[in-house]
DSSP file (Angstrom, degrees, kcal/mol; ACC not computed):
  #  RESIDUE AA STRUCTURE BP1 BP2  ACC     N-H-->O    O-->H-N    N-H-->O    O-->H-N    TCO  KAPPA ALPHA  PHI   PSI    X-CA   Y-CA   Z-CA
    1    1 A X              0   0    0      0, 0.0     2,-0.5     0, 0.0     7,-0.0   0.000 360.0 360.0 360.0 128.0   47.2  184.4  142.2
    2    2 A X        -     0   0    0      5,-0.1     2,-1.0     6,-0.1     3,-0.3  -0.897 360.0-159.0-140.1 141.6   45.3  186.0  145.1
    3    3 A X  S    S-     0   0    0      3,-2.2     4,-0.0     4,-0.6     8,-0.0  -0.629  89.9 -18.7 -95.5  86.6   42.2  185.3  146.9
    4    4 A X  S    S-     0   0    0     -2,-1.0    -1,-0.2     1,-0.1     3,-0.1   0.815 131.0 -52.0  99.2  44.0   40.7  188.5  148.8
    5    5 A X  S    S+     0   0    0     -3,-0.3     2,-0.4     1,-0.3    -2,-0.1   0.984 118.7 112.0  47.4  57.2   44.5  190.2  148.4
    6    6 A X        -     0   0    0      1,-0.0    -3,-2.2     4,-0.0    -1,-0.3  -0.954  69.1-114.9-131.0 162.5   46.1  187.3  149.8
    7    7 A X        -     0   0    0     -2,-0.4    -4,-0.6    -5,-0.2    -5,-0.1   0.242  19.4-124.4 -71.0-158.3   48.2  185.0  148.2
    8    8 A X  S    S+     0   0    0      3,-0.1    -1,-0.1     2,-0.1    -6,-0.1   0.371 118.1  56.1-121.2   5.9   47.6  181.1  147.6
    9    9 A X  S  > S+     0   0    0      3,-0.1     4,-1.8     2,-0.1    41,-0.1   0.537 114.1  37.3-151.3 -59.8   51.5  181.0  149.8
   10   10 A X  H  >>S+     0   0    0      1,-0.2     4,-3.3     2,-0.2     5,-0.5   0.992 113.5  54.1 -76.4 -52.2   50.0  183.0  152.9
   11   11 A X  H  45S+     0   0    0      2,-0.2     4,-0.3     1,-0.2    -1,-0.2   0.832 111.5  49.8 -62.3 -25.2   46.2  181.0  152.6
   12   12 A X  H  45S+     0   0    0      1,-0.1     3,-0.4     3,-0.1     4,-0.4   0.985 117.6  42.5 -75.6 -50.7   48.7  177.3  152.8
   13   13 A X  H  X5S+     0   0    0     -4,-1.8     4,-1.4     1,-0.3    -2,-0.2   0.772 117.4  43.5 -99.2 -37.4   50.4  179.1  156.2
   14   14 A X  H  X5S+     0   0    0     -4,-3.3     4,-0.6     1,-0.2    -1,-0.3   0.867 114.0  52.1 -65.6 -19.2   47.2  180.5  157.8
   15   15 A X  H  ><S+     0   0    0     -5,-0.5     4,-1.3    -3,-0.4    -2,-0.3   0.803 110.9  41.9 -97.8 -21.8   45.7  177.4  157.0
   16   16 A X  H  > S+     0   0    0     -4,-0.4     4,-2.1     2,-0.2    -3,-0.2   0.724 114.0  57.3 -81.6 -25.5   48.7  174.9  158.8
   17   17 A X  H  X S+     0   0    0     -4,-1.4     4,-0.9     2,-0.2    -2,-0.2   0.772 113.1  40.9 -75.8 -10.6   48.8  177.6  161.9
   18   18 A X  H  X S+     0   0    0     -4,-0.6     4,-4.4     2,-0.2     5,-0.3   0.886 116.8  43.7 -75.0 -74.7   45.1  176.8  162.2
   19   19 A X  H  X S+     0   0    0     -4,-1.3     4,-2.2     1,-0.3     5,-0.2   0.930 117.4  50.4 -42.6 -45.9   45.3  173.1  161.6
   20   20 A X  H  < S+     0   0    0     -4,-2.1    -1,-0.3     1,-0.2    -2,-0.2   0.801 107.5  51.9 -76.8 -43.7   48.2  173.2  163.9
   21   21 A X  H  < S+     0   0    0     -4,-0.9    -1,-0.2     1,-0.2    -2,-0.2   0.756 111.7  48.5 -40.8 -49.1   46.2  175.3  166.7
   22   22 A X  H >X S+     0   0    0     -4,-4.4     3,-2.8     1,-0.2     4,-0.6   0.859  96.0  64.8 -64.7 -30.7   43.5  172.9  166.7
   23   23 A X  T 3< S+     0   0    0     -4,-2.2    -1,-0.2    -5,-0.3    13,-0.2   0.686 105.2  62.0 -71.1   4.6   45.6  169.5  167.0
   24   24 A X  T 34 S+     0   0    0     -5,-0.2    -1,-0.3     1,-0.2    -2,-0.2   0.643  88.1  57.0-101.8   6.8   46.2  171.3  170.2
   25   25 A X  T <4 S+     0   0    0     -3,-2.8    -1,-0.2     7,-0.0    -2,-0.2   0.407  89.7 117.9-103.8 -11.3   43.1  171.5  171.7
   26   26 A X     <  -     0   0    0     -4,-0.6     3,-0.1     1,-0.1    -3,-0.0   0.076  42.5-173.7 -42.6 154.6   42.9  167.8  171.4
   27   27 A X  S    S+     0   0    0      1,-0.2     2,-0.7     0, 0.0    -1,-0.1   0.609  72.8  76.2-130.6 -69.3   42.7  165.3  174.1
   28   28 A X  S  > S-     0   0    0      1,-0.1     4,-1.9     2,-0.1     3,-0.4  -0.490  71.2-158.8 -33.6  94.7   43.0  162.3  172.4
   29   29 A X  H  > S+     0   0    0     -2,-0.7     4,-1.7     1,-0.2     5,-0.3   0.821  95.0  48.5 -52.3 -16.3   47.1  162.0  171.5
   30   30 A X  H  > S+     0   0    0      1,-0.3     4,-0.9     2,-0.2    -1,-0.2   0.878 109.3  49.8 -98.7 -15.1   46.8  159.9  169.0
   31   31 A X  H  > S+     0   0    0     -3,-0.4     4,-1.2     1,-0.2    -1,-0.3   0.740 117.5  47.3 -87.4  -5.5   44.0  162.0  167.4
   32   32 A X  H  X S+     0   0    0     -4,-1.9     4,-0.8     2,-0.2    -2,-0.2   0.788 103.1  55.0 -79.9 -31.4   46.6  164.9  168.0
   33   33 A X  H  < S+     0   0    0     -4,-1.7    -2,-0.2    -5,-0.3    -3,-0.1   0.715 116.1  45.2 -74.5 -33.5   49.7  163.2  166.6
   34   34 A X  H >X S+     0   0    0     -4,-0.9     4,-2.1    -5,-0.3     3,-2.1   0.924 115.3  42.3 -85.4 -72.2   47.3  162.8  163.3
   35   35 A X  H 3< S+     0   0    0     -4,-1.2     4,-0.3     1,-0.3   -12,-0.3   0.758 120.8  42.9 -68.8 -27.6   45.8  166.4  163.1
   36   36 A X  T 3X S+     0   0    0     -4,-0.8     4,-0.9    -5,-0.2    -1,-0.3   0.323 109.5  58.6 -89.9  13.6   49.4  168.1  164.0
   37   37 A X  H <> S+     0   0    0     -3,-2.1     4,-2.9     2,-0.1    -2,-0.2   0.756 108.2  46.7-106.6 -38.3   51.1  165.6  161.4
   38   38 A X  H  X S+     0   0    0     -4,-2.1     4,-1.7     1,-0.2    -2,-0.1   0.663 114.1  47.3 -86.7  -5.3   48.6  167.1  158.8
   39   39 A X  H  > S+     0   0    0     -4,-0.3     4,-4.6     2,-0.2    -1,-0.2   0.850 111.0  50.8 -78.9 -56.6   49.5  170.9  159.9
   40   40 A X  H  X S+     0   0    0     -4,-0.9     4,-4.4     2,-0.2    -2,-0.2   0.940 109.6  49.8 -55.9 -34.3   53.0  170.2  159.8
   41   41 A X  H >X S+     0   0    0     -4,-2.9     3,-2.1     2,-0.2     4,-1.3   0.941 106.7  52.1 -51.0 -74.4   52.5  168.8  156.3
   42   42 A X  H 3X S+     0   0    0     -4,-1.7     4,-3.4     1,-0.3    -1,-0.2   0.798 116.4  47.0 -36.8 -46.7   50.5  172.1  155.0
   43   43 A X  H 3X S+     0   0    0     -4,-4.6     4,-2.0     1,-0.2    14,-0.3   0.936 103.8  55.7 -73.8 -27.6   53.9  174.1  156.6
   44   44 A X  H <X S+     0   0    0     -4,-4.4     4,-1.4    -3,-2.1    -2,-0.2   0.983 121.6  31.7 -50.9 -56.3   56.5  171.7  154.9
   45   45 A X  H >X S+     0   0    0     -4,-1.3     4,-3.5     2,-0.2     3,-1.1   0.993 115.1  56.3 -53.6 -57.6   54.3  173.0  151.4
   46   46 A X  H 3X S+     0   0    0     -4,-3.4     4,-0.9     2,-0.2     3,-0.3   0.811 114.8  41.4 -46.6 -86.0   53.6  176.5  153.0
   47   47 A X  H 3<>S+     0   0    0     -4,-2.0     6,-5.1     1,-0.3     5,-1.0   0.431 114.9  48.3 -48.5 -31.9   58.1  176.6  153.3
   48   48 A X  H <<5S+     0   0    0     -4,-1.4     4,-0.3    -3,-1.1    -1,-0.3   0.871 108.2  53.8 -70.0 -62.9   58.6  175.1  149.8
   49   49 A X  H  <5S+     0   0    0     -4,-3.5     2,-1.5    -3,-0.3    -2,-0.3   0.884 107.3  58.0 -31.9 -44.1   55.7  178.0  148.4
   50   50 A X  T  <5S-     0   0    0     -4,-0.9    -1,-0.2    -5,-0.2    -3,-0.1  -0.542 132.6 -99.8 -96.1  75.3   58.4  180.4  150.3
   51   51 A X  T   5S-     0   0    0     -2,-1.5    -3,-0.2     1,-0.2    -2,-0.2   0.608  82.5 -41.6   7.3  39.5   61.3  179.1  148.0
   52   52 A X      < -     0   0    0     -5,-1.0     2,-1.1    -4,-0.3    -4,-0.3   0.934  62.8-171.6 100.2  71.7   62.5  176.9  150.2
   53   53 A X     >  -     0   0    0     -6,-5.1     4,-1.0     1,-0.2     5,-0.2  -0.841  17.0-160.1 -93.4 120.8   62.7  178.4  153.8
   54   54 A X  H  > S+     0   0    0     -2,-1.1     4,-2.6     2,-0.2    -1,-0.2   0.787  76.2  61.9 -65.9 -32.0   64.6  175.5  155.0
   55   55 A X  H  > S+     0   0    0      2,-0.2     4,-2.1     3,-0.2     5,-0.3   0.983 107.0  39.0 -56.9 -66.8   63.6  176.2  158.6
   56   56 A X  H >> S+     0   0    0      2,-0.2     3,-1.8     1,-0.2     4,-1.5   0.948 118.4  57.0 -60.2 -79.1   60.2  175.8  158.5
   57   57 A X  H 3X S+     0   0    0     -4,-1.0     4,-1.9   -14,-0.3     5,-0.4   0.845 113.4  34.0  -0.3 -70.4   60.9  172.7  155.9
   58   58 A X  H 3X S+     0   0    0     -4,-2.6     4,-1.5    -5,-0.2    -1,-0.3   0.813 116.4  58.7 -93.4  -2.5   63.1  170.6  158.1
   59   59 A X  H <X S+     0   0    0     -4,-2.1     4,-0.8    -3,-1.8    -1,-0.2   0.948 109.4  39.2 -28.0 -68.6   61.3  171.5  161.3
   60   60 A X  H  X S+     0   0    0     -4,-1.5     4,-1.2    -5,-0.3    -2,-0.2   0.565 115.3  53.9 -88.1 -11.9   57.9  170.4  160.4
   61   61 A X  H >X S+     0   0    0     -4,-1.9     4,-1.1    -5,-0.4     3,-0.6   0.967 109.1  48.5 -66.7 -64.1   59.1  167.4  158.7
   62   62 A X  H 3< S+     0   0    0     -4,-1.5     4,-0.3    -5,-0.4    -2,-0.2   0.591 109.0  53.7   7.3 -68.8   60.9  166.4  161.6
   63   63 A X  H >X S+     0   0    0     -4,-0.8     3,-1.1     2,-0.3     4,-0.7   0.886 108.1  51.1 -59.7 -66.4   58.0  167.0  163.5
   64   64 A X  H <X S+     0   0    0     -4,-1.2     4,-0.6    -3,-0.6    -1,-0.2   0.653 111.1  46.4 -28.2 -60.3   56.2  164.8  161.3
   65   65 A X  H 3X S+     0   0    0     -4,-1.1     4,-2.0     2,-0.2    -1,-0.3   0.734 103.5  56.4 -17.2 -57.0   58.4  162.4  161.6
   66   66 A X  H <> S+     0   0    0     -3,-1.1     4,-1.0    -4,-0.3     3,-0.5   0.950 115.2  49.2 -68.3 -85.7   58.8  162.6  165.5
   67   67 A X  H  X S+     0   0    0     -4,-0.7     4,-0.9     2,-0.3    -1,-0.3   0.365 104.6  53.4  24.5 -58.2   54.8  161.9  165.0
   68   68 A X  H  X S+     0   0    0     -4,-0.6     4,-4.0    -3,-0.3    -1,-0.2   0.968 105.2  58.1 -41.2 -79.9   55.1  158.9  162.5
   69   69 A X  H  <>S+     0   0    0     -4,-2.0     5,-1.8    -3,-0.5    -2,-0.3   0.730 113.8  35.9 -38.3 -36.8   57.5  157.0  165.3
   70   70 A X  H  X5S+     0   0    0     -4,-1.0     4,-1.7     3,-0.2    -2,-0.1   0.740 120.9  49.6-107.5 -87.8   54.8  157.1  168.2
   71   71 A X  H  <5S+     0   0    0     -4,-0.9    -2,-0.2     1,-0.2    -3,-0.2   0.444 129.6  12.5 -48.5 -56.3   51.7  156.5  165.7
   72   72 A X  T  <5S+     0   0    0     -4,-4.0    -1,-0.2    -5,-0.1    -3,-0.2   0.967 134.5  27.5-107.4 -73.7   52.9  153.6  163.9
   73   73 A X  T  45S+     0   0    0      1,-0.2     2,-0.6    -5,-0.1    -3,-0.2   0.693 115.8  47.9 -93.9  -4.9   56.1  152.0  165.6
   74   74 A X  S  <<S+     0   0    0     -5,-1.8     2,-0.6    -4,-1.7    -1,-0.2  -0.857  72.7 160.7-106.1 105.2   56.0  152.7  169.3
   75   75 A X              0   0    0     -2,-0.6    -3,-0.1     1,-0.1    -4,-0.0  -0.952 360.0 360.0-115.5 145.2   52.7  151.7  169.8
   76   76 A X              0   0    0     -2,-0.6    -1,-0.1     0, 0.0    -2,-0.0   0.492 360.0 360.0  29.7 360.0   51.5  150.8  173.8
């Protein structure tokens, strides 16, 4: 399926380099740790869409992870 000759694969991964671009423009961490946790998600999908590029996959989960651990259990 494609929207404007692009795929629905390339529109998830333009659309996490985006997300992922913004959470950097951030000031607030914790509202950066939130808005790059949802970037990373869209590339964890975006890497699964590419049959399983495992790199991008266990990167951005990581990431995600890494991201989890200061939001929720190290908190002050």
């Amino acid at each position: 399926m494609d929207m404007l000759g692009i795929s629905v694969t390339e529109w998830v991964g333009y659309l996490a380099s985006f997300v992922l671009l913004v959470s950097f423009t951030m000031k607030d961490v914790t509202k950066l740790r939130i808005v790059n946790s949802v970037g990373c998600a869209l590339f964890v999908v975006y890497g699964i869409m590419l049959d399983t590029s495992w790199p991008v996959v266990i990167t951005n989960g990581s990431i995600m992870l890494i991201n989890a651990y200061y939001l929720f259990l190290k908190k002050g």
